[in-house]
C-alpha positions as CSV (number, residue, x, y, z in Angstrom):
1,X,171.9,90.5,95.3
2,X,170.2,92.5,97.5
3,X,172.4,92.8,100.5
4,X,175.6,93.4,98.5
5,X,174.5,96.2,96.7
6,X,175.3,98.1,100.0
7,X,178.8,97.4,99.6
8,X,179.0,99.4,96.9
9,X,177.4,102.4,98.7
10,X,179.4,105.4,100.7
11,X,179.3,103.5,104.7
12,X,180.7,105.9,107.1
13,X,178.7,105.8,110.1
14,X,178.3,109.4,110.4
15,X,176.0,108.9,106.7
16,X,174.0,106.7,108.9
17,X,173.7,109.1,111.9
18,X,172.8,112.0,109.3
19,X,170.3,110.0,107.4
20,X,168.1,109.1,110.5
21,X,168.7,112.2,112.0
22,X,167.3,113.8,108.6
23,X,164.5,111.6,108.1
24,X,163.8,111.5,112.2
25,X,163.5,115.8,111.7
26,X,160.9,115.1,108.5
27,X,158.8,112.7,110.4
28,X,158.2,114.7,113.9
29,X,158.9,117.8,113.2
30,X,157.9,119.0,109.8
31,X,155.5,116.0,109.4
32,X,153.7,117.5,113.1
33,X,153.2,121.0,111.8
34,X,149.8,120.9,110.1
35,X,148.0,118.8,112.9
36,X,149.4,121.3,115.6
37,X,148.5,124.4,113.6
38,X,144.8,122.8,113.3
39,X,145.1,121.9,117.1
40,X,145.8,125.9,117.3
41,X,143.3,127.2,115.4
42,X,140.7,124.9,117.1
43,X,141.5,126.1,120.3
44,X,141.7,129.9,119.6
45,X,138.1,129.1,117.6
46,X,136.4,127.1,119.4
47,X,138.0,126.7,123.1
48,X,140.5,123.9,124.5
49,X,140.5,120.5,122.4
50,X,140.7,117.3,124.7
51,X,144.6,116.0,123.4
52,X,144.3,113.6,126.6
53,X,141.8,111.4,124.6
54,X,143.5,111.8,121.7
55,X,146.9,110.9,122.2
56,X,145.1,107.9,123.8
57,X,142.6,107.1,120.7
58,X,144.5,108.7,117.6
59,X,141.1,109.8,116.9
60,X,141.0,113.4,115.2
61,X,137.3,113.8,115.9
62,X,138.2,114.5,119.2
63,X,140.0,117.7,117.8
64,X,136.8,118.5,116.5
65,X,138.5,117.3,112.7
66,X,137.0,116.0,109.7
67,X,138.0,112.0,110.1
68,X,139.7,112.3,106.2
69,X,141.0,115.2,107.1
70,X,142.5,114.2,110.0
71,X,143.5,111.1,108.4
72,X,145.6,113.1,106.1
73,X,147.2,115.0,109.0
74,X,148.4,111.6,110.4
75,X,149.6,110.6,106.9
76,X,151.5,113.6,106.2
77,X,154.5,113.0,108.9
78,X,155.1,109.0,106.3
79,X,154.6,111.0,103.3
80,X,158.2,113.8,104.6
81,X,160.3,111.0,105.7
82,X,159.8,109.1,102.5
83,X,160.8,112.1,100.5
84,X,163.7,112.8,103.3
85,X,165.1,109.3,103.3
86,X,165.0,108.5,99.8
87,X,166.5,111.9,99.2
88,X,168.9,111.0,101.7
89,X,170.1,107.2,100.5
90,X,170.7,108.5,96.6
91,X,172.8,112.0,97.7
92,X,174.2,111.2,101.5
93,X,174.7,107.2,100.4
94,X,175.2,107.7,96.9
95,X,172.4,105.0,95.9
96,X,171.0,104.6,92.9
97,X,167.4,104.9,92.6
98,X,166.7,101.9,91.0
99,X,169.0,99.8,93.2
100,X,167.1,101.5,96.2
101,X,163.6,98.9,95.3
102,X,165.8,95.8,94.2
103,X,168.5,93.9,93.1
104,X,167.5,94.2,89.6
105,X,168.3,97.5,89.3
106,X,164.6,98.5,89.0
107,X,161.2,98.3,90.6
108,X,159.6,95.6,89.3
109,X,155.7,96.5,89.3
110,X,154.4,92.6,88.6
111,X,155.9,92.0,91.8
112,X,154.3,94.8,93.5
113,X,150.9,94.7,92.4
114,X,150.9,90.6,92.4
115,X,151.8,90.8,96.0
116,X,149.4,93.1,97.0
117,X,146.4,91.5,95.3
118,X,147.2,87.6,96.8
119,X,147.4,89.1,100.4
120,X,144.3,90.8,99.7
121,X,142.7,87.8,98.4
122,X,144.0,86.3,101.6
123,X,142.9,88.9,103.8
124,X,139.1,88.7,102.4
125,X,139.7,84.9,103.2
126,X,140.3,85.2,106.8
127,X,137.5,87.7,106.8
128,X,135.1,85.7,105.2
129,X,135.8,82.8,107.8
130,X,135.3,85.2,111.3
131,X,132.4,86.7,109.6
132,X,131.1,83.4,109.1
133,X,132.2,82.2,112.2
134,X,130.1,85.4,114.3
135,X,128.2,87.6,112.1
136,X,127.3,89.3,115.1
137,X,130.8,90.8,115.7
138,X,130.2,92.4,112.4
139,X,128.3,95.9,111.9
140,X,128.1,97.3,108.5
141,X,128.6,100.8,108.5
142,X,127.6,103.4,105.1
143,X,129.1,106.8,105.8
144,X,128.3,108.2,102.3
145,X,129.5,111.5,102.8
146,X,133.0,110.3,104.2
147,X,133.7,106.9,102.6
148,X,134.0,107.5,98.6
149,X,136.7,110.6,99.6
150,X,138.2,108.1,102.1
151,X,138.9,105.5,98.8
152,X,140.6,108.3,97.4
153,X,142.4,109.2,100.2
154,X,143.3,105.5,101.5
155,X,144.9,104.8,97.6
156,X,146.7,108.0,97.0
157,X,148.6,108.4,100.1
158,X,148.5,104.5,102.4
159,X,151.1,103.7,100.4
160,X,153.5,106.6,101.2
161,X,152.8,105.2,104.9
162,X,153.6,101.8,104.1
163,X,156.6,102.6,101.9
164,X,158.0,104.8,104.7
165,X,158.6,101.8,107.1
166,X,159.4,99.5,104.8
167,X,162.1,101.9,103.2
168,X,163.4,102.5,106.4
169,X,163.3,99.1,108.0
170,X,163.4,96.5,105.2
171,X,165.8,98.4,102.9
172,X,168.1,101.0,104.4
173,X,168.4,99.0,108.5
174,X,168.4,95.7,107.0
175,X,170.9,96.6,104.2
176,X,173.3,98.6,106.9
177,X,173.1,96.2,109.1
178,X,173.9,93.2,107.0
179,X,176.8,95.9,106.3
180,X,178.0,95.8,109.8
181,X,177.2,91.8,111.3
182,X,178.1,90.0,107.7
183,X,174.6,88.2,108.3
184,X,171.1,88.3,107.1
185,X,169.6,86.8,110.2
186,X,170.7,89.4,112.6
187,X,169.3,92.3,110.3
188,X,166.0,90.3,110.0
189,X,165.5,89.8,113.6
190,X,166.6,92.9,114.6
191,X,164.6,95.0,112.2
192,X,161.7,92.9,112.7
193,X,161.8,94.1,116.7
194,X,162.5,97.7,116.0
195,X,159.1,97.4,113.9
196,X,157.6,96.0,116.6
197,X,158.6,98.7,118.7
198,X,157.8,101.1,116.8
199,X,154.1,100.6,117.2
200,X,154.3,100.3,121.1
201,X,152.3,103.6,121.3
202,X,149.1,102.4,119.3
203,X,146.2,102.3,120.8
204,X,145.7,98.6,120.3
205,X,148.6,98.3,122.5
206,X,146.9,100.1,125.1
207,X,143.3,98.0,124.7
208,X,144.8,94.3,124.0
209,X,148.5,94.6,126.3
210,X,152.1,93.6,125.1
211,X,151.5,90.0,124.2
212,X,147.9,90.6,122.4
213,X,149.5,93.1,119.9
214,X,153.6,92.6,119.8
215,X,153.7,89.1,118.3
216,X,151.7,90.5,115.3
217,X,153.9,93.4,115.0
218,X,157.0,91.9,115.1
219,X,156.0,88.5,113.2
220,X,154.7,91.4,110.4
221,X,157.9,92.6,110.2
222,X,159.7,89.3,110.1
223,X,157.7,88.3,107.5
224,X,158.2,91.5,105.7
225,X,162.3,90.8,106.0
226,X,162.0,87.6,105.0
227,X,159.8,88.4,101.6
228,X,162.7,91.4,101.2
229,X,165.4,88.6,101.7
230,X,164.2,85.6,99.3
231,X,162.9,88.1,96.8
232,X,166.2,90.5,96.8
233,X,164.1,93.7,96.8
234,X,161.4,95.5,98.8
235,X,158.6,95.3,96.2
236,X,156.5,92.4,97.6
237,X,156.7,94.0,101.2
238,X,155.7,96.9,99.8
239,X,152.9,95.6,98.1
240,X,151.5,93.6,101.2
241,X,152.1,96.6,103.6
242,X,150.0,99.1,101.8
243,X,147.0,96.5,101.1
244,X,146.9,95.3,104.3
245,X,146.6,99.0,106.0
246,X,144.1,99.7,102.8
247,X,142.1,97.4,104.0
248,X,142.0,98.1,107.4
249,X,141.4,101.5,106.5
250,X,138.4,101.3,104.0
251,X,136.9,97.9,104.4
252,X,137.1,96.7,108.1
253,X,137.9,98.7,111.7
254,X,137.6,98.0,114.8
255,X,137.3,100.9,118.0
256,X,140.9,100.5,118.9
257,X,142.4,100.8,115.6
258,X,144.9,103.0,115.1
259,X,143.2,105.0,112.3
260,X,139.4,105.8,112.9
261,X,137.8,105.6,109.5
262,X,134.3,105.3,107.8
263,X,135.3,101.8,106.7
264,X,132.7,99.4,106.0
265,X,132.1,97.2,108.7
266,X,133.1,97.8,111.9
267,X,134.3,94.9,114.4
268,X,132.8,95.0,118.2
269,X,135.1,92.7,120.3
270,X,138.5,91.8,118.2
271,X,140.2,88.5,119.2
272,X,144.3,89.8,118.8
273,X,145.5,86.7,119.6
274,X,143.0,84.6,116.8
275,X,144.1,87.5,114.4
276,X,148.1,86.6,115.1
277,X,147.4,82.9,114.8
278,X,146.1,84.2,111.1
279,X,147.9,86.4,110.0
280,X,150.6,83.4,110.5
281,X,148.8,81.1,108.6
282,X,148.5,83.6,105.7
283,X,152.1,84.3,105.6
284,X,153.4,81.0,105.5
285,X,150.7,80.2,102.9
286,X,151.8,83.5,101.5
287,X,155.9,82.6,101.4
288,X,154.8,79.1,100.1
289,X,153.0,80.5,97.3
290,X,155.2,83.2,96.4
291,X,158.3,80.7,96.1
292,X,156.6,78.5,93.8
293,X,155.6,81.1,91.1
294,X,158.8,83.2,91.5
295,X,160.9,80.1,92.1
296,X,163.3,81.5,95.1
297,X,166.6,79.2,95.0
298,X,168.4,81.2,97.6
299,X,166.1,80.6,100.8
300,X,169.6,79.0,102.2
301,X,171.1,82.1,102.1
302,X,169.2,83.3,104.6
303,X,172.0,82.1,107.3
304,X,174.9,82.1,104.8
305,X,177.9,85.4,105.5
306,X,176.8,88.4,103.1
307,X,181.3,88.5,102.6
308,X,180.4,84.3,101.5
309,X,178.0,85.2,98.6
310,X,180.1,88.4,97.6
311,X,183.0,86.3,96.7
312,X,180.4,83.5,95.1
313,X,179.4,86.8,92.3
């Protein structure tokens, strides 16, 4: 399973310390370097570039940047830590590649793409029924110069941005940390906070408060664990990750999103809290679904010691 393939990994703490600390350095330092040399250039080319509005937007047109090309600067920082941690878990943690996606020893594709193209389905769904609902929120949008390279983009290197958290935070926290309280639960909640947290700077944070934007956060990240946990592997989370920030990316956006793109259609007044309420509603749909066709007979083990289910193999 899963969680017990850790036990069979190198543990020290000081792997753990190095790992983050490697991945941490990829991320925010070697991951900054093309955005600040564009910031650079733009200043010594064209004068002072406001980084007031954008460290408060995340919007590169404020630097005077392409939107795709700044979208790719923002990408960039995912795209090193993946490579870093991955790196990392297979020569600092001795992992095995395969082992890294699952407990099968492998990444297992059906899973991935399946995943991803029922919570699309689901997201068009919930779409569908606010569009419906007030068709006046809605503004379509055609950028044709920006949006066929922003497909391109959006499909080549979202899920990089999506397999960075979810390697980090579904697979290497959750698996160390399962390590260290002999639990599942304790992982899943704490992992599923630290996600949270994680997106505290946003700027949807900033336009919709704490309570309008952490419940989704966190809940994403719960459900995330809890696909990880039933399914024994990150594939599924994976999958839903990177079609849910495609999507938000290509096909609808809203002024406080964290990416400005050309997408579609662009929404005027977002409602956080009926987009939590949801998003819940397609998750639970979601795990309902997803435990049928893949027939999950371990759900119990969800509050059952890791050390309980070793000595069971």
């Amino acid at each position: 399973m899963y969680f017990i393939q850790a036990y069979q990994d190198k543990n020290e703490w000081w792997r753990y310390i190095l790992t983050m600390a490697i991945t941490a350095f990829a991320y925010f330092v070697l991951g900054s370097i093309p955005l600040t040399l564009a910031i650079i250039f733009k200043t010594i080319h064209n004068g002072p570039v406001d980084l007031d509005a954008f460290s408060e937007t995340y919007d590169t047109s404020v630097l005077g940047l392409d939107q795709n090309v700044g979208l790719i600067m923002l990408l960039i920082p995912s795209i090193l830590s993946v490579v870093a941690l991955f790196l990392a878990m297979i020569y600092i943690h001795g992992k095995k590649p395969g082992r890294i996606a699952s407990a099968a020893g492998r990444v297992r594709w059906g899973r991935l793409f399946g995943s991803a193209f029922v919570w699309l389905i689901l997201l068009i769904a919930i779409e569908l029924f606010f569009a419906f609902r007030d068709p006046e929120n809605y503004s379509f949008q055609w950028d044709r110069e920006h949006f066929l390279p922003l497909v391109i983009i959006a499909l080549l290197l979202i899920p990089f941005q999506a397999l960075s958290e979810e390697l980090f935070f579904r697979s290497y926290l959750m698996q160390g940390l399962g390590l260290w309280w002999n639990s599942r639960v304790f992982p899943l909640i704490i992992t599923s906070i630290l996600f949270g947290l994680m997106h505290i700077m946003n700027p949807e944070v900033k336009e919709f408060g704490y309570l309008g934007t952490m419940p989704y956060y966190i809940g994403f990240g719960f459900f995330a664990g809890l696909l990880v946990i039933f399914d024994d592997g990150i594939e599924m989370a994976c999958g839903v990750h990177a079609v849910n920030n495609i999507y938000s990316t290509i096909f609808v956006s809203y002024n406080a999103s964290a990416l400005h793109t050309a997408a579609l259609w662009k929404i005027k007044d977002l409602d956080p809290y009926a987009m939590t309420i949801a998003f819940s509603l397609a998750a639970i749909f979601f795990l309902i679904t997803m435990s049928k066709i893949f027939r999950w007979k371990r759900p119990v083990n969800l509050f059952k010691p890791i050390s309980d289910t070793l000595q069971e193999i």
